[in-house]
N, C-alpha and C positions, 0 to 999 in steps of 0.2 A: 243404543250402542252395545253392541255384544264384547263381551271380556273374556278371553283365556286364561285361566293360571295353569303352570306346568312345574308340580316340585317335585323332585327327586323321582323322575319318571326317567327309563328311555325309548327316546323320539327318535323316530325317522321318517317320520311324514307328519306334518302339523295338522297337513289340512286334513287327513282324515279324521280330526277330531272337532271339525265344523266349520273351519274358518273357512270365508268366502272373500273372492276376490268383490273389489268395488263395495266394502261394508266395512264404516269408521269401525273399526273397533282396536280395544286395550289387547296386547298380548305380554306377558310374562314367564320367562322360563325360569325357574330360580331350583339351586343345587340338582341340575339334571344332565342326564349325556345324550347329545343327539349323534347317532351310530353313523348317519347318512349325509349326504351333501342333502342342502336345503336351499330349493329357488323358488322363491317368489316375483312372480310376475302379473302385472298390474295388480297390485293390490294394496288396498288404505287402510293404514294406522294411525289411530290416533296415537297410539304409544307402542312402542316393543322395546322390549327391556329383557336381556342375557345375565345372570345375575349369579356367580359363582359358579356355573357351570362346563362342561366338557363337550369342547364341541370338535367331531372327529372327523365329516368333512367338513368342503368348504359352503360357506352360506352368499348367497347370492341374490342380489333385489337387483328387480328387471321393470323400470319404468312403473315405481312406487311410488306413494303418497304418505309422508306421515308429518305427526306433528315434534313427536322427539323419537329418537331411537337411544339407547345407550347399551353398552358393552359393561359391564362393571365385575369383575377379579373373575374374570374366564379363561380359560385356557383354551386355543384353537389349535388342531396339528394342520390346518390349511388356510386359505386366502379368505378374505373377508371385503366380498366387491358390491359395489352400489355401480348401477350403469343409465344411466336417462329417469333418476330419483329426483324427486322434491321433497323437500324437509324447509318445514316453515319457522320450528324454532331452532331445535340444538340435534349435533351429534355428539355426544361424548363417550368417547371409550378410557375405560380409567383402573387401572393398576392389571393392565391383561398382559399375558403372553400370548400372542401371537406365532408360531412358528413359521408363518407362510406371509401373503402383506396382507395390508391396510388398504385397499384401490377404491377410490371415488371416479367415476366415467362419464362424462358429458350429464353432471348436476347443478343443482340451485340448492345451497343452503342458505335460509335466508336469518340465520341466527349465528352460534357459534360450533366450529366444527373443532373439535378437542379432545389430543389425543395428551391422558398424563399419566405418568408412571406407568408407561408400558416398552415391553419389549417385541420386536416385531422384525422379521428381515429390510418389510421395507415400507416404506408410509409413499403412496402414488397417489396425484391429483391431475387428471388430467382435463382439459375445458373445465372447468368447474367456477362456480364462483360462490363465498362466504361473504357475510357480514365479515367475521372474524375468523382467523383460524390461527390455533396456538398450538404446537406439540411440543411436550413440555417435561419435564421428572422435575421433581422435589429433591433432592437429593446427588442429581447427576449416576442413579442408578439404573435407569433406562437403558438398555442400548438397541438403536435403532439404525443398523446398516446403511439403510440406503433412503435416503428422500427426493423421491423426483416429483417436482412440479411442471407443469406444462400449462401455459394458457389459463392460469390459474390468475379472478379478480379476485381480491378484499375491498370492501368496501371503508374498513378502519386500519383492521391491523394483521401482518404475518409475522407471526413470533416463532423461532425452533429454540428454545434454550433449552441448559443442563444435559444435554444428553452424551451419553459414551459409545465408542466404539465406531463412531461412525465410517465407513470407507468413502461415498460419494455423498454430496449433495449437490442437486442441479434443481436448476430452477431459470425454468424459459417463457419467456414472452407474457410474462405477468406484470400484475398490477398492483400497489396500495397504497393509499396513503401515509403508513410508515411499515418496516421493515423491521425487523430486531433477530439477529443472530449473535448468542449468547450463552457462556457457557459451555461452549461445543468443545468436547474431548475427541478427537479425530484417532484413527488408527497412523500407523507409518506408510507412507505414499496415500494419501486421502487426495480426493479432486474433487473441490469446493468450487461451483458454476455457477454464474449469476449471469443471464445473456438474456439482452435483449428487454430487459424489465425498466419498469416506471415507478419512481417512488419520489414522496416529498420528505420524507425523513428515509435514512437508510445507516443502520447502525450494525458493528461489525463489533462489539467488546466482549472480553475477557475469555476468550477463546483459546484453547491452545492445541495446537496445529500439530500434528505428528512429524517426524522427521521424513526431509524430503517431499511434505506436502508442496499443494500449490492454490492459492485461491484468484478466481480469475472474473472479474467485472469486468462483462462487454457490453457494447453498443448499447447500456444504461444512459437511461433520462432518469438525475437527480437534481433534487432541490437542493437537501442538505446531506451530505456523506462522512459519517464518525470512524474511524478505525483506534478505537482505545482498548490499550492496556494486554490486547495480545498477545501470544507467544505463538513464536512461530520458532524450529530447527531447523537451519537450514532449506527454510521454503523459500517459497516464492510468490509476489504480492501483485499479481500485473490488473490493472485498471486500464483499459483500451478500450479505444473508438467510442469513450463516453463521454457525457453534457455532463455537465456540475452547475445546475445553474448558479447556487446558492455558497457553502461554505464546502470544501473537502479539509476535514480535519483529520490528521496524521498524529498517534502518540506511539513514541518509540517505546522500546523493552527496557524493563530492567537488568535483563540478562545480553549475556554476550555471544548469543547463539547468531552465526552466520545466516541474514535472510536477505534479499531484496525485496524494493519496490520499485512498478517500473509503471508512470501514468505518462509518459511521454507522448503520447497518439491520444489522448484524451484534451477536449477542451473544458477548463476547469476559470472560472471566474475569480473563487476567491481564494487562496491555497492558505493553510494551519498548519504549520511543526509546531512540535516540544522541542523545549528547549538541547534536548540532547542530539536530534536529528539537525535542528538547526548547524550546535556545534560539530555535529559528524562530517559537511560539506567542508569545511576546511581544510580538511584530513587531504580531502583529494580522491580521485579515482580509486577505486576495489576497496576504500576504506570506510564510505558513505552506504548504505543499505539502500540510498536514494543514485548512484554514482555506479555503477554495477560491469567491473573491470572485464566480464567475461561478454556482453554484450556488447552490439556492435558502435559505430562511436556515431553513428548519426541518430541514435536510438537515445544519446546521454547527450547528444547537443541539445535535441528537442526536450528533455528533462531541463538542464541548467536555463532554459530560453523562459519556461514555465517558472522555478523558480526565481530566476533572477527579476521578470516581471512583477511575480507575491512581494518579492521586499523591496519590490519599489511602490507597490503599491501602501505596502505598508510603512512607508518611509522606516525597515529597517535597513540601511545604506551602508553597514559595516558589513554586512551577512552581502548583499545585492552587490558588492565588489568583490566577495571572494567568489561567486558564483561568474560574475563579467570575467576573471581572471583566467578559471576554470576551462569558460565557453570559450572564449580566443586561443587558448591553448590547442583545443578539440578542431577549432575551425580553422587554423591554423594547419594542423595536421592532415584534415581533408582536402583544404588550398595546396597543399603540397604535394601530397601521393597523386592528386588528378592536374599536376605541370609538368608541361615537357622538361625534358633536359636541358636547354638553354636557359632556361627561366626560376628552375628549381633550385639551383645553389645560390641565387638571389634571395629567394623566398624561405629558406631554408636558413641564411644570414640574417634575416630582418626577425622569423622568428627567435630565434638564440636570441637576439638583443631585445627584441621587447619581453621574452619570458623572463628572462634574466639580470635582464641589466637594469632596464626602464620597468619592469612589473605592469606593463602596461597601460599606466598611468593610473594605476590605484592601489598598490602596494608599496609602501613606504621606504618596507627596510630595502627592496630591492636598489635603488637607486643608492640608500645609504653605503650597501656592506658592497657593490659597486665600486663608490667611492673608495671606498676605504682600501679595497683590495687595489686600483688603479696608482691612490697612490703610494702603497706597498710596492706597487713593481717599479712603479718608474724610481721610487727612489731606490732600488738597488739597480738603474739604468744607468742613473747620477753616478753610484757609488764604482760599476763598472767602468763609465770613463773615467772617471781622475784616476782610476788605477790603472787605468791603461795610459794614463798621459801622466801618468807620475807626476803629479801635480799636487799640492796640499788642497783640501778643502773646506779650510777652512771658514766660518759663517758667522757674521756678527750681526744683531737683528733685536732692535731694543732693548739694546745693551750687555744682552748675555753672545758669549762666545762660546761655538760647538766644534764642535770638529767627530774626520771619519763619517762612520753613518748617521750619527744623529743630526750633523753639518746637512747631509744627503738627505734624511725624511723631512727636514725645516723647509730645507729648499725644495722639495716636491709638495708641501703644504702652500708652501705661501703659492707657487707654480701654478696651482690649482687654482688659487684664489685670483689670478693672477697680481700677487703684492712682492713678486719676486724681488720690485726695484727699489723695495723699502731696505731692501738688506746688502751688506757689502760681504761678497763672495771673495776670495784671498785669489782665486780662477774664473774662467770664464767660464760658464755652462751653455752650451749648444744650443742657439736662439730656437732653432728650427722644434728642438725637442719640448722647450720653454713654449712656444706659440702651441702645439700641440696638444700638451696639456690642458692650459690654459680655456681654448677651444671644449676639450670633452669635459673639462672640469665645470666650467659655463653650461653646456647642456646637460649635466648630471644634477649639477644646484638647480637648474630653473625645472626640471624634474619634481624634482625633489618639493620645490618651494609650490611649485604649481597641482600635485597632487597634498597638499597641508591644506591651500587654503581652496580646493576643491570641497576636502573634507569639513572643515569648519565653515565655508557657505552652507553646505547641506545641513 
């Protein structure tokens, strides 16, 4: 096996200094400048190793063989490409500048492929496949523009953490068994792409997302899916046309920065909020980051339909009735905008009364403050006729005696109850008005009584 060392030389043609293509051998540049673009083509390494050096163009492997290659505190003012390479154990490039990218092109690494504490415009994986691949900073002092994947397998793990500055990450039609995106400090408008990939873990924490971003999972196959502890400004969080087989778990922000998420076109098995997201649906429409007021309303019925299924599933059934309340409100409103005009001010009546009055049959106070407003009016209905019929009205009603309006709210309670006959009125009150009552008073109570012990069966 033949060995190169190269120190503090400047290179512009390696091989005129022996090296033969299809011969294992070690190469080592260390504290050197290579002046010229460098391509090797077919040709085996057991080792090549760049080692504090300046490399000013760009270096290129063309259907190579090694066994590690590494990059280590080099500076490059161009692109650094591998295209139809095999590498049996590692690549590691580690604390470099890069000016130009990082490109792997139709490869086999069958170790780890690891880029750390480097700066670079762009990190590209195109067909390729890794045992592992991590790019990574210590510090979150990296910055690395742009990461595209394409057609990219892991056999264990894709990791990007810590890194700054990023504008794009896209990553299409890949594979691995878990996932970790981590640490990412995004620029402002950044477009974070996950389409079309396979993962059995897939984690999305402690990122924070520049203003106006958007991060967008498509037509993804997952097992399990984390979104913890991010930050996002006013972004945007859309999961579409993806399988979940396993858990999608959701943790809202500490901060109050306006963001949505939108999984509503997504089939999702098992669904996970934090407690704060949970309590955000109550709020109601534009107020829920899950509930998203500018988006269209059949986009938020298939969200509540998702939801409302999770907390039945998980028998929480406080949370699974404000969400039923929510979704009938919405479908409600779509039953209406698509009815003719004959049929629409019917539909239009029945909504008013169930949103407001009956709550649907799972909101309590609705039916109470119902009540209470019902019988507010009629008793100044009461109090209207006897002043129109100049009449006293007075009310005697075990044993206290009232008179005026409070005569008028007694006799609109008990009215309600229907116990009007227990009381001796000094006038007659209007049977028709009395049976009326009575009637909505009866369907507001069995309301009322019939969503209590709803709740307390469940």
């Amino acid at each position: 096996m033949n060995s190169f060392v190269f120190k503090k030389e400047r290179i512009s043609s390696i091989q005129t200094k022996g090296l033969k293509k299809n011969d294992s051998c070690e190469v080592e540049i260390t504290q050197s400048i290579v002046t010229e673009d460098l391509i090797f083509q077919n040709y085996t390494f057991k080792s090549l190793k760049f080692k504090s050096s300046n490399l000013k163009g760009n270096i290129s492997f063309i259907n190579c063989t090694f066994d590690n290659i590494s990059f280590l505190d080099t500076k490059s003012s161009s692109n650094i490409t591998f295209s139809d390479c095999t590498v049996y154990k590692n690549v590691n490039i580690y604390n470099c500048t890069i000016n130009g990218s990082i490109r792997v092109l139709k490869s086999i690494i069958k170790g780890m492929y690891s880029i750390n504490n480097t700066t670079t415009n762009s990190v590209e994986l195109d067909i390729t496949s890794a045992e592992k691949i991590q790019v990574s900073s210590d510090e979150s002092s990296s910055v690395i523009k742009k990461i595209l994947f394409n057609k990219v397998k892991s056999n264990s793990l894709i990791s990007i953490t810590a890194l700054s500055g990023t504008e794009e990450f896209r990553l299409e039609s890949s594979s691995s068994p878990s996932f970790f995106l981590e640490k990412l400090n995004t620029k402002e408008s950044s477009t974070i792409n996950i389409n079309d990939c396979k993962f059995d873990l897939f984690q999305i924490d402690r990122n924070r997302f520049g203003l106006n971003s958007i991060l967008i999972v498509s037509d993804a196959t997952l097992l399990d899916a984390r979104l913890f502890k991010n930050t996002y400004k006013n972004s945007q969080v859309k999961i579409l046309n993806s399988i979940v087989t396993g858990i999608l778990y959701i943790d809202s922000l500490e901060n109050d920065d306006k963001y949505t998420i939108d999984f509503s076109t997504s089939s999702i098995t098992n669904l996970k909020l934090d407690e704060r997201l949970v309590s955000s649906i109550s709020k109601g429409i534009g107020l829920s980051p899950l509930l998203n007021q500018e988006g269209n309303i059949e986009q938020r019925v298939s969200t509540l339909r998702i939801l409302k299924s999770s907390f039945a599933n998980d028998h929480a059934y406080h949370s699974e009735d404000n969400c039923f309340y929510i979704l009938k409100n919405e479908e409600s409103k779509i039953l209406i905008s698509s009815s003719n005009s004959l049929v629409k001010p019917i539909k239009i009546l029945s909504y008013i009364l169930n949103r407001f009055v009956f709550g649907w049959g799972v909101r309590v106070k609705n039916p109470i403050l119902s009540s209470a407003a019902f019988i507010l009016v009629m008793t100044g209905v009461y109090y209207i006729y006897f002043h129109i019929k100049s009449v006293s009205s007075n009310l005697e009603y075990m044993g206290y005696d009232t008179a005026g309006f409070f005569s008028c709210l007694l006799l609109s309670i008990l009215a309600f109850f229907g116990q009007q006959a227990d009381a001796n009125l000094s006038a007659d009150a209007p049977v028709f008005l009395l049976i009326i009552q009575f009637i909505i008073g009866m369907i507001l109570t069995t309301t009322f009584v019939g969503i209590i012990i709803r709740k307390l069966v469940r």
